[in-house]
CHARMM-style PDB file with segment names, atoms N, HN, CA, C and O in Angstrom:
ATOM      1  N   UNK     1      -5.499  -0.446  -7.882  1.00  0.00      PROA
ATOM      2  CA  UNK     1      -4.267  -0.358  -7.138  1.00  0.00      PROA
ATOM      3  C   UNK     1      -3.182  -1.215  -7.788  1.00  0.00      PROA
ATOM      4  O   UNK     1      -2.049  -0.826  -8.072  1.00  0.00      PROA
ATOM      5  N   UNK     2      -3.765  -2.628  -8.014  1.00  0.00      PROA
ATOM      6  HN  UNK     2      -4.686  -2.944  -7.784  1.00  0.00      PROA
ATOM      7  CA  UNK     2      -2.857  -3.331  -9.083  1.00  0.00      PROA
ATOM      8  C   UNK     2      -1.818  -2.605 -10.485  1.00  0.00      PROA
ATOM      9  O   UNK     2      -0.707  -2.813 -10.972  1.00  0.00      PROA
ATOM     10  N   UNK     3      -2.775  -1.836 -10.672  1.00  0.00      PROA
ATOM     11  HN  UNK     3      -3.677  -1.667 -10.277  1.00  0.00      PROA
ATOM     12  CA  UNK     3      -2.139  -1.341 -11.914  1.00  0.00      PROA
ATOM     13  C   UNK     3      -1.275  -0.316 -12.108  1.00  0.00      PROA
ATOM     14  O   UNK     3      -0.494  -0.008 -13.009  1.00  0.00      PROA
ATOM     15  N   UNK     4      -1.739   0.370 -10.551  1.00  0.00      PROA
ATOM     16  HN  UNK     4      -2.373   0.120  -9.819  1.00  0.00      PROA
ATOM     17  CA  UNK     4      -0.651   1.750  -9.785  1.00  0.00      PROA
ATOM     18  C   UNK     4       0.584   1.022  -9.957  1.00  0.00      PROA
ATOM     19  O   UNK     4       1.409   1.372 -10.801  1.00  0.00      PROA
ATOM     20  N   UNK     5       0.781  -0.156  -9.060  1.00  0.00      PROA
ATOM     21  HN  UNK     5       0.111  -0.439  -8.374  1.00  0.00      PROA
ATOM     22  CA  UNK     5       1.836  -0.585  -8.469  1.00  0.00      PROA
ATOM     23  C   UNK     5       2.507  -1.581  -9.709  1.00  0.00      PROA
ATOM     24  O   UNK     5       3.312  -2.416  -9.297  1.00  0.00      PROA
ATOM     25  N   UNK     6       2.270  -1.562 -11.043  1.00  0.00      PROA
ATOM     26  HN  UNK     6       1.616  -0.883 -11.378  1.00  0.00      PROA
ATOM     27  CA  UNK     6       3.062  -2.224 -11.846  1.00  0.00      PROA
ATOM     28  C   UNK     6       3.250  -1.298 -12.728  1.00  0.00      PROA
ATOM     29  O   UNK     6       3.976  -1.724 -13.627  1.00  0.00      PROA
ATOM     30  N   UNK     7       2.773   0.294 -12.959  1.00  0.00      PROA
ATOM     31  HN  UNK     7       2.184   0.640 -12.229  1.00  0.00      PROA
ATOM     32  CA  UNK     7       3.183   1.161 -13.691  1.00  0.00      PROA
ATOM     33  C   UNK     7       4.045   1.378 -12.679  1.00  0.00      PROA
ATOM     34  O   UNK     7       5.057   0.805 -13.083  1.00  0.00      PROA
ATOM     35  N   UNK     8       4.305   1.847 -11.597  1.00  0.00      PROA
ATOM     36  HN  UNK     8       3.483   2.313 -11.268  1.00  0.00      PROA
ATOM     37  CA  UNK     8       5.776   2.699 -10.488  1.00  0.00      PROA
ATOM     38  C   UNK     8       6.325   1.436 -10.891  1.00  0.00      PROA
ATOM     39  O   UNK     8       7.186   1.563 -11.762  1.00  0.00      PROA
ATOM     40  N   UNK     9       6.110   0.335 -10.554  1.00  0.00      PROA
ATOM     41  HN  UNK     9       5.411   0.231  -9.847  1.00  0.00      PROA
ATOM     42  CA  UNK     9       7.903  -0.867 -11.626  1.00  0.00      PROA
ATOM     43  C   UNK     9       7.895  -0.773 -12.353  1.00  0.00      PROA
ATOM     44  O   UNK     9       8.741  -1.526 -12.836  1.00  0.00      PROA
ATOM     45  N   UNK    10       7.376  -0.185 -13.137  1.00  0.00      PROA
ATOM     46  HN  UNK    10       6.689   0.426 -12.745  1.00  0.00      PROA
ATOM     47  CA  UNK    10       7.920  -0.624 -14.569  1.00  0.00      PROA
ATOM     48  C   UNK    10       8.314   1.254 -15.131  1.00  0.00      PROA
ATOM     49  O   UNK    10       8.435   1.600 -16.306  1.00  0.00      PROA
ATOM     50  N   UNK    11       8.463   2.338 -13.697  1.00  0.00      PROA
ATOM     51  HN  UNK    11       8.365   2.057 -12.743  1.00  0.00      PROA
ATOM     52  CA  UNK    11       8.785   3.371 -14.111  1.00  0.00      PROA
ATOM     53  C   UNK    11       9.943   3.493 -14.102  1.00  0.00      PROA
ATOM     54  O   UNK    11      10.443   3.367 -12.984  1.00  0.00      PROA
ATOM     55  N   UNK    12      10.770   3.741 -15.094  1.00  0.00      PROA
ATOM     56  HN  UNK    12      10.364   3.843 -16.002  1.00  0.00      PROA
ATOM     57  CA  UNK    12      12.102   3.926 -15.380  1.00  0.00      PROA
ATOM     58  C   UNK    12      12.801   5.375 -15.726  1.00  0.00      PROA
ATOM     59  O   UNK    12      12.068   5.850 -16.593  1.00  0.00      PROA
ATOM     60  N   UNK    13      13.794   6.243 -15.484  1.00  0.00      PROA
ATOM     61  HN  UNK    13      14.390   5.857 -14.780  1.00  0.00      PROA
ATOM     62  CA  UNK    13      14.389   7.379 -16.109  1.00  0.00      PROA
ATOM     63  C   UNK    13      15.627   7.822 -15.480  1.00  0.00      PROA
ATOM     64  O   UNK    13      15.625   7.814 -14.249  1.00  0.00      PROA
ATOM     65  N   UNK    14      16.527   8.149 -15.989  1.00  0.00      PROA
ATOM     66  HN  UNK    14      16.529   8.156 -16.989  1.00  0.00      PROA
ATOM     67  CA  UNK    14      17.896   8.795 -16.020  1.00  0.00      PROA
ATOM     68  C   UNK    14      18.389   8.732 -13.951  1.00  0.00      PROA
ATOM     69  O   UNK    14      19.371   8.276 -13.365  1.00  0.00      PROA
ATOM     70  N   UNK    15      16.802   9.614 -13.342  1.00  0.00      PROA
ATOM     71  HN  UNK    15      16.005   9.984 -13.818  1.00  0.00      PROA
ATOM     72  CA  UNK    15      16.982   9.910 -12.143  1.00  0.00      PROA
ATOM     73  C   UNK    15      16.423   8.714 -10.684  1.00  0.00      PROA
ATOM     74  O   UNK    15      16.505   8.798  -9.459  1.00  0.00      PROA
ATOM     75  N   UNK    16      15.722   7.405 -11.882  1.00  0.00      PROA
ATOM     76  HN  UNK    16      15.655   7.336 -12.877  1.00  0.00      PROA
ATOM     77  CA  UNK    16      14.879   6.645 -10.457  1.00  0.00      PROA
ATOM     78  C   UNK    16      15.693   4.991 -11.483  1.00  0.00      PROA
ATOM     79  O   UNK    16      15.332   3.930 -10.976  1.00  0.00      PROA
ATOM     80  N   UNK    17      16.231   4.902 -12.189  1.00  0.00      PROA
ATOM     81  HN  UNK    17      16.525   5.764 -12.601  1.00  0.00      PROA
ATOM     82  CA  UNK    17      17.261   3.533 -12.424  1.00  0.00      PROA
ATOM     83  C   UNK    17      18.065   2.564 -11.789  1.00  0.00      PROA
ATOM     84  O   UNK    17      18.427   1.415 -12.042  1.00  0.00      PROA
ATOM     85  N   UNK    18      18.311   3.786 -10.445  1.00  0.00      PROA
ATOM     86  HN  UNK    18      18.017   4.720 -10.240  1.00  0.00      PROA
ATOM     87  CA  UNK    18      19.768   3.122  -9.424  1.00  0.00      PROA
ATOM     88  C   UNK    18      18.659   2.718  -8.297  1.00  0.00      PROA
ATOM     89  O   UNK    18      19.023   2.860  -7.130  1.00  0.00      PROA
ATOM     90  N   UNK    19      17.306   2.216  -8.540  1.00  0.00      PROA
ATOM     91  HN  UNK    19      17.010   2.101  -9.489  1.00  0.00      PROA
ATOM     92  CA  UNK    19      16.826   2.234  -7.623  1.00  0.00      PROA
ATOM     93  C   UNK    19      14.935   1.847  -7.473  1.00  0.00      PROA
ATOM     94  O   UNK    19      14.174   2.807  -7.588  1.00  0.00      PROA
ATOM     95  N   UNK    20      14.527   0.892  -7.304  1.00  0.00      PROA
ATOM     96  HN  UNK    20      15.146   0.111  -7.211  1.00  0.00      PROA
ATOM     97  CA  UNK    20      12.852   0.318  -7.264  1.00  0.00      PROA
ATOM     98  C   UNK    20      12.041   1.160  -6.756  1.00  0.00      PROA
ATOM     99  O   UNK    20      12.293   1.527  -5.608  1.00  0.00      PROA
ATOM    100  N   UNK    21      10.985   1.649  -7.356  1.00  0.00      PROA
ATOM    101  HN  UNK    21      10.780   1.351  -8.288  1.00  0.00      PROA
ATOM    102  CA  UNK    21       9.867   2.288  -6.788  1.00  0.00      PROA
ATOM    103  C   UNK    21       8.747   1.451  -6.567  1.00  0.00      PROA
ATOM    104  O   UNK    21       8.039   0.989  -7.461  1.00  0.00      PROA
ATOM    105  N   UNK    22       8.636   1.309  -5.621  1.00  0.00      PROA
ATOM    106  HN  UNK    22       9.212   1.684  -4.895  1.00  0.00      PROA
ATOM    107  CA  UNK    22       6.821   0.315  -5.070  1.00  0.00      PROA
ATOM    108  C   UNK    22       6.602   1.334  -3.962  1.00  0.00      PROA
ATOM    109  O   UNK    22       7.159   2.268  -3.386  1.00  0.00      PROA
ATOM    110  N   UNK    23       5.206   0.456  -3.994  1.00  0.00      PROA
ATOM    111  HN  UNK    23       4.754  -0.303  -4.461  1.00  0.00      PROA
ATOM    112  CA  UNK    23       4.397   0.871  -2.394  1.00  0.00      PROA
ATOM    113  C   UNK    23       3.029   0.050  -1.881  1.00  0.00      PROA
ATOM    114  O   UNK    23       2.083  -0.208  -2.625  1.00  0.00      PROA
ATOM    115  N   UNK    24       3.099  -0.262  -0.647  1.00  0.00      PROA
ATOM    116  HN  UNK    24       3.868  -0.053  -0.042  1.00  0.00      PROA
ATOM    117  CA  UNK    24       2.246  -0.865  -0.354  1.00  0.00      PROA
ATOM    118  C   UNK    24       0.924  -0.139   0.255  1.00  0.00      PROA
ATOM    119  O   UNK    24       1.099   0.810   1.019  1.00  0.00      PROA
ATOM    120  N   UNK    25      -0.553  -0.615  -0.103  1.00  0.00      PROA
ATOM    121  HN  UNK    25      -0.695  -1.386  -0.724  1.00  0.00      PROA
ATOM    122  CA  UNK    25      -1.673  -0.361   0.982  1.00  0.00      PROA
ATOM    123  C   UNK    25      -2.085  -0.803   1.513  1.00  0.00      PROA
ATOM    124  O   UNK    25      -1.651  -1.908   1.835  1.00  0.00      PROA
ATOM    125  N   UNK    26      -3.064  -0.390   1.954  1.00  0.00      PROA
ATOM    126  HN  UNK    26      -3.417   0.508   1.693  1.00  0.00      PROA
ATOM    127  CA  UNK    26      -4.092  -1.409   2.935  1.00  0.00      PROA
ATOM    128  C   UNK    26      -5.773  -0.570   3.133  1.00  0.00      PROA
ATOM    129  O   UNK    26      -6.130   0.461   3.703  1.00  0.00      PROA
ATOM    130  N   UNK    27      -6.389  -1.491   2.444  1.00  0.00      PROA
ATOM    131  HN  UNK    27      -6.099  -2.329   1.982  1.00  0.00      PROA
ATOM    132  CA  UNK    27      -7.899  -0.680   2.641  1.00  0.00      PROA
ATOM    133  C   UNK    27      -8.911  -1.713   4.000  1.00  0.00      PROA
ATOM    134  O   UNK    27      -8.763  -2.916   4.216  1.00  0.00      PROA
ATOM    135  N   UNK    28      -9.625  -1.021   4.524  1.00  0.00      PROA
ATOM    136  HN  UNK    28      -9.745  -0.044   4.349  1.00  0.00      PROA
ATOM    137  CA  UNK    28     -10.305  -1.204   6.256  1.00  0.00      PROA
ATOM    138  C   UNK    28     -11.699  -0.509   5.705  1.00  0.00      PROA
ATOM    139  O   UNK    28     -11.890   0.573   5.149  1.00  0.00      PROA
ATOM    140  N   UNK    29     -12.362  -1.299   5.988  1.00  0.00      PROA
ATOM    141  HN  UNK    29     -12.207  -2.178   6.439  1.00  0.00      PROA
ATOM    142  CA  UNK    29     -14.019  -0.415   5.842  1.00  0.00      PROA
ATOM    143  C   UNK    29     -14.611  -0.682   7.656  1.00  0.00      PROA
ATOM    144  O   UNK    29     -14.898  -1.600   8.425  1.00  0.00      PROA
ATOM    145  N   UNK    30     -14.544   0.537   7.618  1.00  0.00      PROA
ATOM    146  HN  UNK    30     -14.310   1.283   6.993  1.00  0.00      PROA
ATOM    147  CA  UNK    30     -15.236   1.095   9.325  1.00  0.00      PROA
ATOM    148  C   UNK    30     -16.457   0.360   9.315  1.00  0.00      PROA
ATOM    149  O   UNK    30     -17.276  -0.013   8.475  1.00  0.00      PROA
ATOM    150  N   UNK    31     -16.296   0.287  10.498  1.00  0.00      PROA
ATOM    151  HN  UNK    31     -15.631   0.590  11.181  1.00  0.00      PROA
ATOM    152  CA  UNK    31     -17.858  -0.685  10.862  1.00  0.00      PROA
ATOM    153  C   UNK    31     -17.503   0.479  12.653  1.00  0.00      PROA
ATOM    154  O   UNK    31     -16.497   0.943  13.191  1.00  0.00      PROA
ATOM    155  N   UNK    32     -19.073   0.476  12.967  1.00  0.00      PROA
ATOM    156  HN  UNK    32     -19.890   0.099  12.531  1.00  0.00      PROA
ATOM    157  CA  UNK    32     -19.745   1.243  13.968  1.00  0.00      PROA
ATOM    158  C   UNK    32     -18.794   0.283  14.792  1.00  0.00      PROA
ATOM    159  O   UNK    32     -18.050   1.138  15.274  1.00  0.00      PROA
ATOM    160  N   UNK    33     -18.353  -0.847  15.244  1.00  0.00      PROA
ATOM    161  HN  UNK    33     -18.958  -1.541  14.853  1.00  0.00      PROA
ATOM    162  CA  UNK    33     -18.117  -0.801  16.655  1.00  0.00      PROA
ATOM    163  C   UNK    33     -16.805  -0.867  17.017  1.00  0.00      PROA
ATOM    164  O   UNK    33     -16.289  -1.158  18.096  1.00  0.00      PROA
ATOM    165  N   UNK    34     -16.148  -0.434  15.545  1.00  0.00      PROA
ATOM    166  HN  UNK    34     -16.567  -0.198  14.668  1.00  0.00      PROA
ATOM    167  CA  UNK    34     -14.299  -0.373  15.838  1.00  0.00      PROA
ATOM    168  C   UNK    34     -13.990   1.305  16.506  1.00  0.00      PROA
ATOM    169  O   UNK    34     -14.488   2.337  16.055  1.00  0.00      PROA
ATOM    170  N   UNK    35     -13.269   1.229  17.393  1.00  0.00      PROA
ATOM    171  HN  UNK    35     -12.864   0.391  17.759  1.00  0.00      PROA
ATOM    172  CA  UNK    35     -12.521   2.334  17.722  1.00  0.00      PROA
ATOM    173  C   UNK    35     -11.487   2.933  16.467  1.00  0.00      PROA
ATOM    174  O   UNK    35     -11.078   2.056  15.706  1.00  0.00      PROA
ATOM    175  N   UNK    36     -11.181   3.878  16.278  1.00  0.00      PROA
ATOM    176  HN  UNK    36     -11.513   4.590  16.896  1.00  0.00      PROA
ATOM    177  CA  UNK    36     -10.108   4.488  15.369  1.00  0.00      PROA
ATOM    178  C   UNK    36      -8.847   4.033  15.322  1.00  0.00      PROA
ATOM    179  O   UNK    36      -8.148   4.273  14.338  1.00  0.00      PROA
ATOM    180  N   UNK    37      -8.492   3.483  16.129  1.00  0.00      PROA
ATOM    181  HN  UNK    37      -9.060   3.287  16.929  1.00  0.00      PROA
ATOM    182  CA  UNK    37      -7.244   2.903  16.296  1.00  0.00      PROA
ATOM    183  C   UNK    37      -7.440   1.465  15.938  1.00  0.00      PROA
ATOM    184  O   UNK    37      -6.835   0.811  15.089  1.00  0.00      PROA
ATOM    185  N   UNK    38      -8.394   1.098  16.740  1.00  0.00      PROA
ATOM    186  HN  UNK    38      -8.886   1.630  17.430  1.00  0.00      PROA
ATOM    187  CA  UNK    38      -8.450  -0.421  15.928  1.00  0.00      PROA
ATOM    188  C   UNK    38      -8.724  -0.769  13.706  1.00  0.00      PROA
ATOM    189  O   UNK    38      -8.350  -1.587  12.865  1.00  0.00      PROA
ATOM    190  N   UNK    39      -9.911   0.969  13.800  1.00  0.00      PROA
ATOM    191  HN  UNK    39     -10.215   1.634  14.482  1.00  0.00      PROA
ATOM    192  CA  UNK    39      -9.698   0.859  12.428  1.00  0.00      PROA
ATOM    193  C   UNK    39      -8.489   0.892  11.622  1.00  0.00      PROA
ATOM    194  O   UNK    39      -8.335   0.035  10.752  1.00  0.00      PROA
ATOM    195  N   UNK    40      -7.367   2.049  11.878  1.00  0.00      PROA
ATOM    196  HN  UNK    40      -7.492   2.745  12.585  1.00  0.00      PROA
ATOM    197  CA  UNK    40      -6.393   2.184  11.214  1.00  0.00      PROA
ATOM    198  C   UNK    40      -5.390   1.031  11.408  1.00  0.00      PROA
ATOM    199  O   UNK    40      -4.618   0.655  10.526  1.00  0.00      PROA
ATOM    200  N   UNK    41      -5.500   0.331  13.055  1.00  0.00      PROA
ATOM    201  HN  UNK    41      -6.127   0.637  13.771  1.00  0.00      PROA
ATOM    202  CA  UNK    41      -4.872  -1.175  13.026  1.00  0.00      PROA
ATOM    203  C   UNK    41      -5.448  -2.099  11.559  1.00  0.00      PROA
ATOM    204  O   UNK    41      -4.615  -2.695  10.877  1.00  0.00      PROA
ATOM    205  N   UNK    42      -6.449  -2.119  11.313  1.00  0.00      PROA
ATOM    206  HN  UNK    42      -7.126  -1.634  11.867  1.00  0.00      PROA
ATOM    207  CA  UNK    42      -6.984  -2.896  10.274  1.00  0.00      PROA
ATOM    208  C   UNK    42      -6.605  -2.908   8.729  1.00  0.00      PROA
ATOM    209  O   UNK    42      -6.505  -3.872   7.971  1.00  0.00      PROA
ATOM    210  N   UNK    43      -6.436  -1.647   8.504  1.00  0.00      PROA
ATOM    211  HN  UNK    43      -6.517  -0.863   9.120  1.00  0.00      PROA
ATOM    212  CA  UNK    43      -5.688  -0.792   7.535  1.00  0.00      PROA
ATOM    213  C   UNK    43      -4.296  -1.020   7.537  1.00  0.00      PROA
ATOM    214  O   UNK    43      -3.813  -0.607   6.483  1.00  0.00      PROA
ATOM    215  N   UNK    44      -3.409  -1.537   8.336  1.00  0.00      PROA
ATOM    216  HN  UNK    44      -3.801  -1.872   9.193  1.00  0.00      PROA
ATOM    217  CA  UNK    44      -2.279  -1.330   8.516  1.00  0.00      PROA
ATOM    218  C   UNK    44      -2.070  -3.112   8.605  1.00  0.00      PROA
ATOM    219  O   UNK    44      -1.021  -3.714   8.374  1.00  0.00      PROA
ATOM    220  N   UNK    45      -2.798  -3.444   8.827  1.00  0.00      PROA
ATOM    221  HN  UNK    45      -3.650  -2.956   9.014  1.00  0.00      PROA
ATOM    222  CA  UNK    45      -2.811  -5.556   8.787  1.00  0.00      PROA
ATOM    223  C   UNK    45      -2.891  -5.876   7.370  1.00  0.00      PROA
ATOM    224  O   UNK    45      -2.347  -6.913   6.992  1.00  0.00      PROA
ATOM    225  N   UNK    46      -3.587  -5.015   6.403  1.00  0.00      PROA
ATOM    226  HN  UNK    46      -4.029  -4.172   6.710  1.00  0.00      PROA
ATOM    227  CA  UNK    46      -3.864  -5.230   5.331  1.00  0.00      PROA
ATOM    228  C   UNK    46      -2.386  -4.989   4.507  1.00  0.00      PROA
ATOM    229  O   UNK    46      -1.720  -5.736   3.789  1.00  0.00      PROA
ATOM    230  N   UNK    47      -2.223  -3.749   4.908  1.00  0.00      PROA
ATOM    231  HN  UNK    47      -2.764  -3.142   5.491  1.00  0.00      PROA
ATOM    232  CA  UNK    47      -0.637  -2.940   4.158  1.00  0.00      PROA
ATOM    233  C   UNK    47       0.030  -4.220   4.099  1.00  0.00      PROA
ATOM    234  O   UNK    47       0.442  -4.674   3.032  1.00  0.00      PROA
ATOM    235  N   UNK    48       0.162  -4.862   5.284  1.00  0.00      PROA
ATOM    236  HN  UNK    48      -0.172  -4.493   6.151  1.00  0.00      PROA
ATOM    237  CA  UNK    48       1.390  -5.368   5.652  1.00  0.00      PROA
ATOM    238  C   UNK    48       1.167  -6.870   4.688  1.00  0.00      PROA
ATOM    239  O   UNK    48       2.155  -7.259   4.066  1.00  0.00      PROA
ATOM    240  N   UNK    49       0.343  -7.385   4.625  1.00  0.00      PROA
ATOM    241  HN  UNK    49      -0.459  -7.068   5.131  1.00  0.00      PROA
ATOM    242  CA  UNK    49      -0.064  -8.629   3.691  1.00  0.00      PROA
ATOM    243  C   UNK    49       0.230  -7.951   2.641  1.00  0.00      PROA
ATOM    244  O   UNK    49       1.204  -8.550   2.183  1.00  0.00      PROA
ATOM    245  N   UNK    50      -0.012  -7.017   1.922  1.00  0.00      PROA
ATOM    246  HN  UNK    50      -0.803  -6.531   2.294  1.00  0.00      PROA
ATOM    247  CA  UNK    50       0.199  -6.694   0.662  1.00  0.00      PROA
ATOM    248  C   UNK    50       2.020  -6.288   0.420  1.00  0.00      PROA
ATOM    249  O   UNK    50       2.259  -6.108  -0.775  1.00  0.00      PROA
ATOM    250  N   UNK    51       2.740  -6.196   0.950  1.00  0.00      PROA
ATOM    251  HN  UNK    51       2.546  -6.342   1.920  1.00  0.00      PROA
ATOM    252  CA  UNK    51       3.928  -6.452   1.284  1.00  0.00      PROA
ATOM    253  C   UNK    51       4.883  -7.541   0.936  1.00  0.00      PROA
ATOM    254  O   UNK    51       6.090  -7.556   0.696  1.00  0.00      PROA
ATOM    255  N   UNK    52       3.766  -8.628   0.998  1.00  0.00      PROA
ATOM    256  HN  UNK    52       2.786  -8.616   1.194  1.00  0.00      PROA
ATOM    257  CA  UNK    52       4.503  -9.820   0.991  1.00  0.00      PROA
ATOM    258  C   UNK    52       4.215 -10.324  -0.282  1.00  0.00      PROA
ATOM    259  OT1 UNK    52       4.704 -11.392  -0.649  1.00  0.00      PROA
TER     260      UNK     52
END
């Protein structure tokens, strides 16, 4: 993922110049006693640290 996110900066051309391409994730490994929502909450706690 590291290496995703420093090839999109360091992608440059005529049409993406006026402007930064990133993106953030977040990976959650399910465990039996999370609800779906709490999983994708988990997933989404992660995004958000990687953000910063």
């Amino acid at each position: 993922m590291k290496k995703i996110k420093v090839a999109a900066a360091d992608y440059e051309s005529d049409e993406t110049k006026y402007f930064a391409i990133d993106f953030s994730f977040g990976l959650a490994e399910f465990e039996e006693n999370l609800s779906v929502d709490d999983f994708i909450k988990s997933a989404d706690k992660q995004m958000y640290k990687n953000k910063n």
